[in-house]
C-alpha positions in Angstrom: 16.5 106.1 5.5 14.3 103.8 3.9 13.9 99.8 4.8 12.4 96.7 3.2 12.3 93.0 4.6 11.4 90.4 2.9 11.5 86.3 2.3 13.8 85.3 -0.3 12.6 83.7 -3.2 14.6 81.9 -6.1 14.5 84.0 -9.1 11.6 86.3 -8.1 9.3 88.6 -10.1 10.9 92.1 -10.8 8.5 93.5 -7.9 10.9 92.3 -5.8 14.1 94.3 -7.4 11.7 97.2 -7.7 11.1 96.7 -3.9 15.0 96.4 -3.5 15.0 99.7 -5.5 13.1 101.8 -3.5 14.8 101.4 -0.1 18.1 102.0 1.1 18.1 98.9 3.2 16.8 95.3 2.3 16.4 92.6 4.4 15.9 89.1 3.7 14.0 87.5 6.0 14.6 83.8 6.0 14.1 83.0 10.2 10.4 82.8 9.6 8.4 79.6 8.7 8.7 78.5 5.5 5.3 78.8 3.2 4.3 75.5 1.2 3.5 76.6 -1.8 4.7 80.1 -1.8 7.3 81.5 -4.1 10.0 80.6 -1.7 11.4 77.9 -4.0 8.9 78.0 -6.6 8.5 80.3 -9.8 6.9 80.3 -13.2 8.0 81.3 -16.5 6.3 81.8 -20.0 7.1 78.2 -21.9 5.5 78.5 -25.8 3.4 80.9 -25.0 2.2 79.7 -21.7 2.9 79.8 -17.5 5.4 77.0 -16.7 6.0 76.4 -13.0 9.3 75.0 -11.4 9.7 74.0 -7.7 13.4 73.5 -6.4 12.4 70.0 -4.0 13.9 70.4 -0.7 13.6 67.7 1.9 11.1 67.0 4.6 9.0 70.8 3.5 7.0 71.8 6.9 5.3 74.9 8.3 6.8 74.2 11.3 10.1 74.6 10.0 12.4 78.3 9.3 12.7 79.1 6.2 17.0 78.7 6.8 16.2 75.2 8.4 14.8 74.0 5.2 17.3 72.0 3.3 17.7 71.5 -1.0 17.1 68.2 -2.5 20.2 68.1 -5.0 19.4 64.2 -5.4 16.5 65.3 -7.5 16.5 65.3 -11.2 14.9 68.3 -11.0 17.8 70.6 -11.9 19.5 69.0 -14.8 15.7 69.1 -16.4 15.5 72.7 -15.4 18.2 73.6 -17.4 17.5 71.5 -20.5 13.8 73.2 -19.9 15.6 76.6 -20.4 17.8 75.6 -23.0 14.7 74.8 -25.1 12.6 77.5 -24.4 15.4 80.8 -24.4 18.3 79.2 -26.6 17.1 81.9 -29.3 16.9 85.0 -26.9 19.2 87.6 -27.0 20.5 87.7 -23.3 20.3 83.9 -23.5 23.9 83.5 -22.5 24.2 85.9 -20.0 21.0 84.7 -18.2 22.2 81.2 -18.0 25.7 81.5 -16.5 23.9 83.9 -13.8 21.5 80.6 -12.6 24.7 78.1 -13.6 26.4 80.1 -10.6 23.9 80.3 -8.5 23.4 76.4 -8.7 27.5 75.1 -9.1 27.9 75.3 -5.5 24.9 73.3 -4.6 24.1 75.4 -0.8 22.5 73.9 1.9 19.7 75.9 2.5 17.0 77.1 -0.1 17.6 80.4 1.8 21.3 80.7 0.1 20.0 79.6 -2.8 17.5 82.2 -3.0 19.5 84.8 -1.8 22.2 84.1 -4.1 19.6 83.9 -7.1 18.4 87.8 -6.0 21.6 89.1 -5.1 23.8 87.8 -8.6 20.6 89.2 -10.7 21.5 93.0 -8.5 25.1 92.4 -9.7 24.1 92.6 -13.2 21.7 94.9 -13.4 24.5 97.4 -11.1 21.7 97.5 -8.2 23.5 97.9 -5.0 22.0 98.2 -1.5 22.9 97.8 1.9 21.6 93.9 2.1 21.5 91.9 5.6 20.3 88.4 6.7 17.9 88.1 9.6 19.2 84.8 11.1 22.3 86.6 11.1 21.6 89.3 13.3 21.8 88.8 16.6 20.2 92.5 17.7 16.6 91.5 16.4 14.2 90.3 18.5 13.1 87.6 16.9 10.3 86.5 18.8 7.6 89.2 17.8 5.0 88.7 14.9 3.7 90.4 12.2 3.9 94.1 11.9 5.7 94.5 15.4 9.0 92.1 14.0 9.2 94.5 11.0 8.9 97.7 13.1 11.5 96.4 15.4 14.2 95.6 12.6 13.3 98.8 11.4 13.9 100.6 13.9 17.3 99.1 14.5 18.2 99.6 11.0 17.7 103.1 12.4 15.1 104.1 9.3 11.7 105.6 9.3 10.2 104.9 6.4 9.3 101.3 6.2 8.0 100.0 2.1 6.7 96.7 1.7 5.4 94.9 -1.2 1.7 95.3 -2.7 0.8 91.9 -1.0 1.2 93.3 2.8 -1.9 96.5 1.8 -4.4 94.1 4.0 -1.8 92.9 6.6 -0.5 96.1 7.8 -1.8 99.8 8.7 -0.5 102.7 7.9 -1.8 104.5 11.1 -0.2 101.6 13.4 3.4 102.3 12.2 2.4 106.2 12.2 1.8 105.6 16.0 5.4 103.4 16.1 7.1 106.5 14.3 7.5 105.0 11.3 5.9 106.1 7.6 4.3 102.8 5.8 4.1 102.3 2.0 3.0 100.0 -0.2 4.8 98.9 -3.4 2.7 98.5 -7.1 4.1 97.1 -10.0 3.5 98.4 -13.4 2.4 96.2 -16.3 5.3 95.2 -18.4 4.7 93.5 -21.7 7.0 91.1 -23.3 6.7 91.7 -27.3 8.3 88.7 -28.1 6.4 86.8 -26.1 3.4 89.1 -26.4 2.6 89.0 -22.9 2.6 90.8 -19.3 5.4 89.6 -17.6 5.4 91.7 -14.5 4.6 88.8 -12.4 7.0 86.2 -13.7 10.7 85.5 -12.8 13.0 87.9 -13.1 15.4 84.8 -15.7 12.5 85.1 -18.3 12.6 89.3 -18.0 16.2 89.0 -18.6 16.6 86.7 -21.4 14.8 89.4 -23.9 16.2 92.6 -22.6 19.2 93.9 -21.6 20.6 95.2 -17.8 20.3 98.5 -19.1 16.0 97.9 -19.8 16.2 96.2 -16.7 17.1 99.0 -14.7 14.8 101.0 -16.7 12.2 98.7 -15.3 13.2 99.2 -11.7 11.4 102.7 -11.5 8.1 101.3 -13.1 5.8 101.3 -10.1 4.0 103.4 -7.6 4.2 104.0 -3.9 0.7 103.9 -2.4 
């Protein structure tokens, strides 16, 4: 059995699916400290040609605080631009439709917690591109031992997932060791995404959210993309 644990983001990069892909297991990890200017509620997309960032606000951001402590601003005027933002700039695509009611749903039921939205934004685009998995929620497991760090907490869920192969995105290479979960009985491999160019756009768009990805191809392509990267 194979495991992967992770932060949620809002509408992340298809690395992440792929990552989802590759296990049997997922986890999302949301009882850590939330990261300023991560991609926990922030994303880009190509806008004309060029990167466009979006940031759903949340209230009082902090370091100090979990990732499901931190709440969603839904006073801002963030969202009703967001939405007139990708009106403008997908209108024309072919999957425009489609695309839009997913992030319409995601956002109707205004959650709490940026960790439902994001979990919600990842879990809605699995419905549609047919990617099931066994998925579980850290903060709601009460059989983790939350208080280790790093490499140990991962090993530990794991474990109790009762899996020994443990992959984890390309970002963890210089974080973790290979021969440090070989010694916790547990095989270690990294996740790397393959290029994949937008022709309409005519650019990579590996890296950006999975709602521009969608919006020119269909679930079908999508899936295609989920095996298009290596295990190192």
């Amino acid at each position: 059995m194979k495991i992967a644990i992770m932060q949620p983001y809002a509408f992340p990069y298809i690395g992440y699916f792929q990552l989802i892909h590759s296990v049997d297991k997922f986890i999302f990890l949301d009882n850590v400290n939330f990261i300023k200017k991560g991609w926990i509620n922030r994303n880009r997309i190509v806008a004309n040609g060029n990167e466009y960032y979006f940031t759903i606000p949340c209230k009082s951001i902090s370091q100090n605080k979990l990732i499901c402590e931190t709440i969603i601003d839904w006073e801002s005027d963030f969202f009703g631009k967001f939405i007139k933002t990708l009106h403008y700039n997908y209108k024309h695509s072919p999957y425009f439709n489609n695309v839009i009611e997913i992030i319409l749903k995601v956002l109707e039921n205004e959650p709490i917690k940026i960790s439902e939205l994001a979990i919600s934004s990842i879990l809605e685009f699995c419905k549609y591109i047919g990617l099931e998995r066994d998925f579980k929620i850290s903060s709601s497991q009460t059989n983790y031992q939350n208080e280790l760090k790093g490499a140990d907490r991962l090993i530990d869920i794991a474990k109790k997932e009762n899996c020994l192969t443990y992959i984890n995105a390309i970002g963890g290479v210089d974080l973790y060791s290979k021969e440090y979960f070989e010694k916790k009985s547990l095989k270690l491999y990294f996740l790397k995404t393959n290029l994949i160019e937008n022709f309409d756009q005519n650019c990579y768009i590996s890296f950006y959210s999975i709602i521009d990805l969608a919006m020119y191809n269909s679930p079908k392509t999508i899936a295609n993309y989920l095996e298009q990267y290596e295990l190192i």
